[in-house]
C-alpha positions in Angstrom: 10.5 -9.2 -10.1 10.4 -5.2 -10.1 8.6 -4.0 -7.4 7.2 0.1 -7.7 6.7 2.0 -4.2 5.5 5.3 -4.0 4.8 7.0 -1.0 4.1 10.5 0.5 5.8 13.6 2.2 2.6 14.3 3.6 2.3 11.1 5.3 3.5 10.9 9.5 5.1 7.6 9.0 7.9 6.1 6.5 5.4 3.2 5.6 7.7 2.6 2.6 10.8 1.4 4.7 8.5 -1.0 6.4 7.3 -2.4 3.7 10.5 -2.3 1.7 12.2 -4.2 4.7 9.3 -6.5 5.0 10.3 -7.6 1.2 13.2 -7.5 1.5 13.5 -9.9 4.5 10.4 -12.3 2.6 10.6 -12.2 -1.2 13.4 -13.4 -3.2 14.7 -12.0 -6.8 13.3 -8.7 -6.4 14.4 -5.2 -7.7 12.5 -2.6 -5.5 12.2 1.0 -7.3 10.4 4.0 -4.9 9.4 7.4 -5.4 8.3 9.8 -3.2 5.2 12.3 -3.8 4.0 15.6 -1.9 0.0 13.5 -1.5 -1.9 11.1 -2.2 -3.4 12.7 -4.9 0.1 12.2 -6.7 0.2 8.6 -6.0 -1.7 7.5 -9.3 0.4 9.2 -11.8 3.3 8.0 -9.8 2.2 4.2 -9.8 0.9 4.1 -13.9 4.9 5.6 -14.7 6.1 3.2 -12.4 4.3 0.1 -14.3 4.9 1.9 -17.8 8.1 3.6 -17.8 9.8 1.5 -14.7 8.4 -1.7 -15.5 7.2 -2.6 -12.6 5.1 -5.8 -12.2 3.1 -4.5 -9.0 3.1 -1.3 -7.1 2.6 -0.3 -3.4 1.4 3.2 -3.1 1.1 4.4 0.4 -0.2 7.2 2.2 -1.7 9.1 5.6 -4.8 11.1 4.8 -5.3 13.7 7.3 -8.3 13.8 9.7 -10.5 16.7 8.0 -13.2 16.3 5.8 -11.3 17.9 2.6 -8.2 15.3 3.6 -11.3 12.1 3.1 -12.4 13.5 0.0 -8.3 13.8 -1.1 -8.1 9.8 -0.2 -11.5 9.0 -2.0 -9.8 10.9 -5.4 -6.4 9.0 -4.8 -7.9 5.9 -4.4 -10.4 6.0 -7.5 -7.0 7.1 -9.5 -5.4 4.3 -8.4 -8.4 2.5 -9.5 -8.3 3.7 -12.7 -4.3 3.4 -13.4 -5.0 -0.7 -12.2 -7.6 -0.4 -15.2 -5.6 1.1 -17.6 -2.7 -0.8 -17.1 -3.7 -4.0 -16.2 -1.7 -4.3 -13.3 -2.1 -5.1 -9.3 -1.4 -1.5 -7.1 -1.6 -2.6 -3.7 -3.4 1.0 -2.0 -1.9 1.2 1.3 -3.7 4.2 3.2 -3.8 4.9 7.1 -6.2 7.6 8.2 -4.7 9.7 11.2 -8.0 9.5 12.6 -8.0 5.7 12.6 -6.1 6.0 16.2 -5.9 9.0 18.6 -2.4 8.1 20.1 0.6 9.2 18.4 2.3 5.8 19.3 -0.6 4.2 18.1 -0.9 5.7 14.8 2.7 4.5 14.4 2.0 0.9 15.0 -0.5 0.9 13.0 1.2 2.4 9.9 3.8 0.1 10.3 1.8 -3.2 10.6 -0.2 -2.2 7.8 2.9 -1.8 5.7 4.2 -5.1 7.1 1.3 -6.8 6.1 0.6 -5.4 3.0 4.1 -6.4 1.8 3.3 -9.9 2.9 0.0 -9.9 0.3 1.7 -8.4 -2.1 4.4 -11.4 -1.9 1.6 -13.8 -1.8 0.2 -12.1 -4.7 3.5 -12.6 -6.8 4.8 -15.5 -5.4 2.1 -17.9 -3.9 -1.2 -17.4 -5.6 -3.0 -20.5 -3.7 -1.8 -18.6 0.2 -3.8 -16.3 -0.8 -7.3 -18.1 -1.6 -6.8 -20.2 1.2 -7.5 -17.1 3.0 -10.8 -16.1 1.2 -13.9 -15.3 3.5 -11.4 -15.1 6.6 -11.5 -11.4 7.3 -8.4 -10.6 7.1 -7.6 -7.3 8.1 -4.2 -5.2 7.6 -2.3 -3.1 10.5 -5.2 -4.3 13.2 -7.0 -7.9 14.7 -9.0 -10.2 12.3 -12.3 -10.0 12.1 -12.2 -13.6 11.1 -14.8 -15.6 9.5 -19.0 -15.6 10.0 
C-alpha cells in the first residue's frame, strides 16, 4: 500500500509526523511518500502527482489555515481542489485542515492538530484496510482532534 502525505510550511504544527507515526505504529505493508508545500492552496496539485506520478492509493493532505478572512477563503479554494483532484482521479484524499482559530491556546491548538492527525490516520487505515469498521460507525458523529458528538 503507498500512502501520499503532503503537508504545509505554513502550517504551526508537523501534523504529518503524527499521522505518519500513527500509521506507522497501526497499518501494515505500507510505503509512506510525503511532500511538503508552502499552503494549502498547493496541496491539490501535490496530492493528484502523488496518486498519478507516485502511485499512491490514498493521500493525506494536511494543513493550518490562518485566522483572517483571506486565510478561510484560501482553505475553501484548497479544499474544492482537493475535491476536484478526488474527481479526477478517482481516488480517496483524506483533507486534514485545523483552523488556528478553532482554539485560542497555543497548547491547545497543538493538541488538537495532533489528534486530528492521529485520527485521521486511523480512518484512513480503516478506509484501506477494514471497510466494514468504518460503516459500523455511520450516523455516530464522529468527530476528528475533538469529543463526539455522538448519535441523535
Amino acid at each position: 500500500m503507498r500512502i501520499g502525505i503532503c503537508d504545509t510550511t505554513f502550517a504551526r504544527f508537523d501534523m504529518a509526523s503524527a499521522a505518519i507515526d500513527e500509521l506507522k505504529n497501526n497499518a501494515y505493508d505500507l510505503q509512506i511518500i510525503r511532500e511538503t508545500v508552502p499552503g494549502v492552496k498547493d496541496l491539490p496539485v501535490t496530492a493528484k502527482i502523488l496518486i498519478e506520478e507516485e502511485n499512491c492509493d490514498i493521500v493525506m493532505a494536511l494543513g493550518m489555515p490562518g485566522p483572517m478572512e483571506k486565510d478561510k477563503m484560501c482553505a475553501h479554494e484548497a479544499s474544492t481542489g482537493l475535491i476536484n483532484a478526488q474527481l479526477m482521479t478517482n481516488t480517496h484524499i483524506l483533507e486534514v485542515f485545523v483552523h488556528e482559530d478553532e482554539e485560542e491556546d497555543p497548547v491547545e491548538l497543538s493538541k488538537l492538530a495532533e489528534n486530528r492527525a492521529r485520527e485521521h490516520a486511523q480512518n484512513l487505515i480503516k478506509m484501506m484496510y477494514h471497510r466494514k469498521a468504518m460503516r459500523k460507525e455511520a450516523g455516530m458523529g464522529m468527530r476528528e482532534g475533538k469529543e463526539d458528538a455522538g448519535p441523535l
